[in-house]
VEXBA-910777 format. One record per residue (C-alpha): x, z, y; residue number from 0. Coordinates in steps of 0.05 Angstrom, whole numbers. Layout:
! VEXBA-910777
+--------+--------+--------+-----+
!      u !      w !      v ! num !
+--------+--------+--------+-----+
!      X !      Z !      Y ! NUM !
...
+--------+--------+--------+-----+
***
This chain:
! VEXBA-910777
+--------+--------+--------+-----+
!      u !      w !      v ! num !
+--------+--------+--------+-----+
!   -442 !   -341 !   -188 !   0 !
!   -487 !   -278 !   -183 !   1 !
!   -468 !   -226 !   -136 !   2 !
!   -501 !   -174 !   -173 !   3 !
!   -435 !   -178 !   -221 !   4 !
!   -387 !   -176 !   -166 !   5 !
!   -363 !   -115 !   -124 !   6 !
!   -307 !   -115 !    -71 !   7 !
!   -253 !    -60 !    -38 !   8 !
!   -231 !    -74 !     35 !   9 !
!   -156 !    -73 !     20 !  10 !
!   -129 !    -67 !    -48 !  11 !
!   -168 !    -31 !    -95 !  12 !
!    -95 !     16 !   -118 !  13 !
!    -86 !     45 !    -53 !  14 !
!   -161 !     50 !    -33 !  15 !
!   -170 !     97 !    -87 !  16 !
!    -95 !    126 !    -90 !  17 !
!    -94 !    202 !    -72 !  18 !
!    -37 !    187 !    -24 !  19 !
!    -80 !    147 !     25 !  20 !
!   -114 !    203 !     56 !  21 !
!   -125 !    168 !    135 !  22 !
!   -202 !    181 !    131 !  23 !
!   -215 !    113 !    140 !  24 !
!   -289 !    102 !    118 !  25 !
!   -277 !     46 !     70 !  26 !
!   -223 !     89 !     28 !  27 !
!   -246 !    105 !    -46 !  28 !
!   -308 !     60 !    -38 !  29 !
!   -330 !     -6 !    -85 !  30 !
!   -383 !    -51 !    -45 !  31 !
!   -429 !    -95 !    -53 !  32 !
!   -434 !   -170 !    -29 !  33 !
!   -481 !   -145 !     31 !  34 !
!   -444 !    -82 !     42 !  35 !
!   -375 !   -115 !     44 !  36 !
!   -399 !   -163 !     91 !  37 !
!   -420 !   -109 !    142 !  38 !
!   -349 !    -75 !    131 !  39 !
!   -318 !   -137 !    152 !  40 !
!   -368 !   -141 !    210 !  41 !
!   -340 !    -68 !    236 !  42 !
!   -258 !    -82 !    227 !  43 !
!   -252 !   -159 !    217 !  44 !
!   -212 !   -182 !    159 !  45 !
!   -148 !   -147 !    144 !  46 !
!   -112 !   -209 !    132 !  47 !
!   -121 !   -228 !    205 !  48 !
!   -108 !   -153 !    238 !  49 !
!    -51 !   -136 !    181 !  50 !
!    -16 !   -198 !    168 !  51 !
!     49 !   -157 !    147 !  52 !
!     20 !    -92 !    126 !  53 !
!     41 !    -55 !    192 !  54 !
!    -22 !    -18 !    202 !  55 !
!    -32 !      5 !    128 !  56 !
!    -48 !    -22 !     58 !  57 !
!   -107 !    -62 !     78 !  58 !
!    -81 !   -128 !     76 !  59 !
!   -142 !   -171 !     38 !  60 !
!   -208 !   -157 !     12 !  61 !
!   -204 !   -158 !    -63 !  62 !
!   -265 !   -177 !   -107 !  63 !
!   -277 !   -153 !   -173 !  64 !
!   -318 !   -193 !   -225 !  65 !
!   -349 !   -157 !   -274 !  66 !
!   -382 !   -202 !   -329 !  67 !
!   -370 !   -218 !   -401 !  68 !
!   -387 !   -297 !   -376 !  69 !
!   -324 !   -341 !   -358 !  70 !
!   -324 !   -365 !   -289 !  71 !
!   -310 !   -434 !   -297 !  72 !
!   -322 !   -476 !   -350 !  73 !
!   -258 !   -520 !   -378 !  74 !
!   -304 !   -563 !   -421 !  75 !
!   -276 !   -530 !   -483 !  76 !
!   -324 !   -516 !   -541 !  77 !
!   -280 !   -459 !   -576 !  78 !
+--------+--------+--------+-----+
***
């Protein structure tokens, strides 16, 4: 897969940009990159491990988004 057609939210991408989140966090209202997510998850760790049960706020996974007119996986069909 190429990177350059996939971008990633720390938490869910509804609440990271939702007008009601409004904690400051530095990762709110942001889409990253590959690199750029990885150093987010270098600074807080992966929410699914500090946020199990969404005590501390939305961020419960790191959602990716693909953006490409390709198909991911190929089923062998033809049509």
């Amino acid at each position: 897969m190429d990177l350059r057609t996939v971008s990633f939210t720390y938490g869910d991408s509804h609440p990271t940009f939702s007008d009601r989140v409004n904690d400051g966090k530095e990762y709110r209202k942001k889409i990253y990159t590959y690199d750029e997510i990885i150093g987010v998850i270098g600074r807080y760790g992966l929410p699914q491990d500090w946020n199990p049960d969404g005590k501390y706020g939305p961020e419960r996974y790191v959602e990716a988004h693909v953006w490409s007119d390709r198909g991911i996986f190929s089923s062998g069909c033809t049509s």
